[in-house]
N, C-alpha and C positions, 0 to 999 in steps of 0.2 A: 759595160758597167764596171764602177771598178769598186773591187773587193776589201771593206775594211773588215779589221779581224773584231769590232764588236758588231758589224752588223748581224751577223750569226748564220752568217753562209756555212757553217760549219753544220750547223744544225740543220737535221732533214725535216724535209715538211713543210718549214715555216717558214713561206715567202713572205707575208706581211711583216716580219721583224725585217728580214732583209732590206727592205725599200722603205720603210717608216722610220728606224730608229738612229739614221747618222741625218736626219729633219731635225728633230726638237730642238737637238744640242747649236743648234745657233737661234733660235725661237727663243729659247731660257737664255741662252745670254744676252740678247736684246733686252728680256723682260727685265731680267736682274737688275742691268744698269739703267733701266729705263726706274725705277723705281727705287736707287738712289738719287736722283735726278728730283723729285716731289718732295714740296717741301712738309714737315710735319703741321698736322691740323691745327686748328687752334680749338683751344678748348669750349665747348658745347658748338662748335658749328663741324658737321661734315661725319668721319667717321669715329669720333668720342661725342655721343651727346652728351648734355649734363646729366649726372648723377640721377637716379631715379628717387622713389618713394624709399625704398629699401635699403640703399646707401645711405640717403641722409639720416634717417633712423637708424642705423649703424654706427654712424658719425657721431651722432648725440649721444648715444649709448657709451660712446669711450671718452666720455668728458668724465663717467663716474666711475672710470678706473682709479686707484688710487696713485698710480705714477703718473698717467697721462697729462702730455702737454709740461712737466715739471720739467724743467731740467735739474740734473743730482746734484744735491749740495758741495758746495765751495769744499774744498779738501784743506786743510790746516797745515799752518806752515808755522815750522817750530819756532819757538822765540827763538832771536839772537843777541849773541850780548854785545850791548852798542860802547858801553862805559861803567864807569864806577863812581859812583857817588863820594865827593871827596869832604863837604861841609854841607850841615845843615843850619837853616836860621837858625836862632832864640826864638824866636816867635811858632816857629812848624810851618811858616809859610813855602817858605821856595827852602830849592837844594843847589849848592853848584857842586857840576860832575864834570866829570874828565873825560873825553870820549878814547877807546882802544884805538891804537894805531890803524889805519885802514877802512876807519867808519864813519860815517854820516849822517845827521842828523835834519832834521829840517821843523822850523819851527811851526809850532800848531802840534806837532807829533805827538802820540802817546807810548809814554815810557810805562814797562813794568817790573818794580822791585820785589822778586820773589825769597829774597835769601833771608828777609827780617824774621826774628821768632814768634811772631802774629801771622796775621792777616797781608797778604800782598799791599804794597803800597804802587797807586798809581798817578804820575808825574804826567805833566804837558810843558812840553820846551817853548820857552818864553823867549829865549836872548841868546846867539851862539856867538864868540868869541873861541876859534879853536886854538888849540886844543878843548878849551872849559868852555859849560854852555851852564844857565842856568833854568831851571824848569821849578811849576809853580807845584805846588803840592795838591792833589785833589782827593786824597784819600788816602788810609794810614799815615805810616811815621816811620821813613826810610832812616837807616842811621849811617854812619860815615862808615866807607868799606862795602855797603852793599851792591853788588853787579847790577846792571842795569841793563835790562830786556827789550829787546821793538820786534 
């Protein structure tokens, strides 16, 4: 018979470790790799039933959490300044502005003029011709020289 140093021939007395325990260790590695081999369940058949009495009542329960299921609000992204307001109508209808080197505009967009001594004025870009685009006026009374925000 031959002699491994875990079988525990070292140890007096104890013949049944002796002959039993260099067995298992290829037993367990059959089983191991035998059971990466299966593939995972599917859900409510085999060994995940579905959900009991108690889960689902747990479930409902976290609907009246106050965060749950939300996901966190949109984080804010600071205005940037896109141009400068160069002429305003006679009328307060439209403004034509000047866009900063490096920036872009796209029509439909909503411009905001926060530098005037009121209330913010807020523009939607009608017509770009770059460098100048012209935007329609939708609120306040942007004056020539104020920056202009997206």
């Amino acid at each position: 018979m031959i002699d491994f140093p875990w079988s525990g021939s070292h140890l007096k007395g104890v013949h049944s470790l002796k002959t039993s325990w260099p067995l298992p260790i290829p037993f367990l590695i059959l089983c191991v790799g035998c059971a990466h081999l299966s593939h995972p369940p599917k859900p409510g058949v085999g060994k995940y039933p579905e959900p009991g009495i108690f889960q689902k009542w747990c479930r409902n329960l976290a609907g009246f959490h106050p965060f749950a299921g939300k996901a966190p609000p949109p984080k804010a992204q600071a205005l940037v300044r896109v141009g400068t307001v160069r002429t305003v109508s006679k009328d307060g209808s439209y403004v034509i502005a000047e866009l900063d080197p490096g920036m872009m505009v796209a029509t439909g967009n909503f411009l905001l003029v926060t530098e005037t001594g009121g209330e913010p004025a807020r523009l939607k870009v009608a017509e770009i011709t770059s460098p100048f685009f012209v935007a329609d006026i939708e609120q306040g009374s942007p004056q020539p020289g104020d920056p202009l925000r997206q």
